[in-house]
N, C-alpha and C positions, 0 to 999 in steps of 0.2 A: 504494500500500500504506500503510495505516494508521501504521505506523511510519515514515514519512519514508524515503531512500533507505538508511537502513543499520540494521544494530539488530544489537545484542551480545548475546549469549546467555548474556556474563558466565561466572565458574567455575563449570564441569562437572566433575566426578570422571569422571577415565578409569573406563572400562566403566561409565557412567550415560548418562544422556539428560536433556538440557531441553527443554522442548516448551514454544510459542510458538501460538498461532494470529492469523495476521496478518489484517485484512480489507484485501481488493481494491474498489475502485471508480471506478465506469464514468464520471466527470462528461462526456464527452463527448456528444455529438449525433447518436451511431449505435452499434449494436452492437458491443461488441468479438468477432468470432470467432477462430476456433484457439487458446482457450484449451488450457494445459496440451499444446498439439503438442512443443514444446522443454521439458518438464516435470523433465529427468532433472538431478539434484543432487550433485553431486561427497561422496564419502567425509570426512567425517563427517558430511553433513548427508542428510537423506533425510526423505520422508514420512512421515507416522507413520499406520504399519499397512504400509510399502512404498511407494505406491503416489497420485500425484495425484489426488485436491487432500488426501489424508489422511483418517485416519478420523474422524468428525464434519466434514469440512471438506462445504462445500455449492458449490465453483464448479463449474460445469459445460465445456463447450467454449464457451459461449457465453455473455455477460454484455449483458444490456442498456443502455441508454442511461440513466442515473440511478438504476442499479440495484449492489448492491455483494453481495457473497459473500464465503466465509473459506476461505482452506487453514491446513491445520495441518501445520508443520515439527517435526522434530526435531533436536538437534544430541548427536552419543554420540561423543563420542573414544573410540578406542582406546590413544592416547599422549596425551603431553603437547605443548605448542605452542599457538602463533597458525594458526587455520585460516578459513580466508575463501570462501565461494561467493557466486553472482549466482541470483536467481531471475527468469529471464525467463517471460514472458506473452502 
């Protein structure tokens, strides 16, 4: 992922959203599949439109070899706090 392994979404105003779209990419020597199989994202973070890989995002299940796509996240507290999720692939 474009952002290296972490990335802060920095201050959100509870009941707001910040939206990120990160690119994914394949430098590997074969297909990555079962994109998006473990897709689901813990409270406060989520898809934006709901839903893998997000709306304008372009991954699909399956990412080629030299080939890179984008999901788009969102992060929207409901409260205040430190909140932390993983997005697995």
């Amino acid at each position: 992922i474009d952002s290296g392994p972490t990335y802060d979404f920095g201050t959100v105003t509870v009941n707001s959203a910040g939206t990120r779209v990160f690119t994914v990419s394949n430098s590997g020597g074969v297909a990555a599949t079962a994109l998006g199989d473990n897709a689901a994202l813990a409270t406060p973070f989520n898809y934006v439109g709901g839903s893998y890989p997000g709306t304008g995002g372009t991954c699909g299940i399956t990412l080629s070899a030299g080939f890179s796509c984008t999901i788009n996240l969102e992060f929207a507290p409901v409260g205040s706090g430190a909140f932390v999720d993983t997005v697995v692939l």
